[in-house]
C-alpha positions, -999 to 999 in steps of 0.1 A, spaced: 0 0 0 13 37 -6 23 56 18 -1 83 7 -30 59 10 -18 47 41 -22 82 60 -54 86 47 -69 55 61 -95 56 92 -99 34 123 -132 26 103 -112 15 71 -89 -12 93 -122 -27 106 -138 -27 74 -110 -47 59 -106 -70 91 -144 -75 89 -142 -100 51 -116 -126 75 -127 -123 108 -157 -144 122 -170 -121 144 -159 -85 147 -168 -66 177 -195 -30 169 -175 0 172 -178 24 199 -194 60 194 -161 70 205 -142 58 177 -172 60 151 -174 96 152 -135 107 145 -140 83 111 -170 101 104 -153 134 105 -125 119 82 -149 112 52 -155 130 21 -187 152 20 -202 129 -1 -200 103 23 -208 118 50 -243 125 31 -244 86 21 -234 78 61 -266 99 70 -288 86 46 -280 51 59 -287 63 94 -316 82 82 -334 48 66 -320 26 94 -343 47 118 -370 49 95 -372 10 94 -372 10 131 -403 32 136 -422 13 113 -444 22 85 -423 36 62 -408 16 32 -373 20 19 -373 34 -16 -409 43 -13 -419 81 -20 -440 99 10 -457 136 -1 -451 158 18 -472 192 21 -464 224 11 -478 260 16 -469 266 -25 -502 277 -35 -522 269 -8 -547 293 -14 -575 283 5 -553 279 35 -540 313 29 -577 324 28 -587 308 65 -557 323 82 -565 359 70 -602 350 80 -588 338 115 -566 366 115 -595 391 114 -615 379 138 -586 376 164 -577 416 155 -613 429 145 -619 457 128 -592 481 122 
């Protein structure tokens, strides 16, 4: 291995390499999860979040990797628009 690639590695690299022989490789701690983390690319940090992100979602239930939820938005929400100012008024009254 190159000496430049060498430096570059991550306590998470050695494990991930260790972890294709080994039978059993302990879980890392938080403690040395979190320096690898900072070590990544941006891009990976994105993909590392994105795991998390779905590994959570899987937990709570009811949601479906890969499926695709709406979500609402006040873009032209007209009517909504319309019962707040209506609310709005009658909280203020006349002015």
């Amino acid at each position: 291995m190159e000496e430049r690639e060498r430096s570059r590695r991550t306590p998470l690299d050695s494990r991930l390499e260790g972890a294709s022989t080994a039978a059993y490789a302990p879980p890392m701690q938080l403690s040395e999860l979190l320096p690898a983390l900072h070590q990544l690319p941006r891009a990976d940090k994105f993909r590392a979040v994105q795991f998390l992100t779905t590994e959570l979602a899987q937990d709570e239930g009811g949601l479906v990797p890969g499926a695709e939820y709406p979500v609402w938005s006040p873009y032209e929400a007209h009517e909504a628009a319309a019962t707040l100012t209506q609310y709005l008024r009658e909280q203020t009254g006349p002015q």
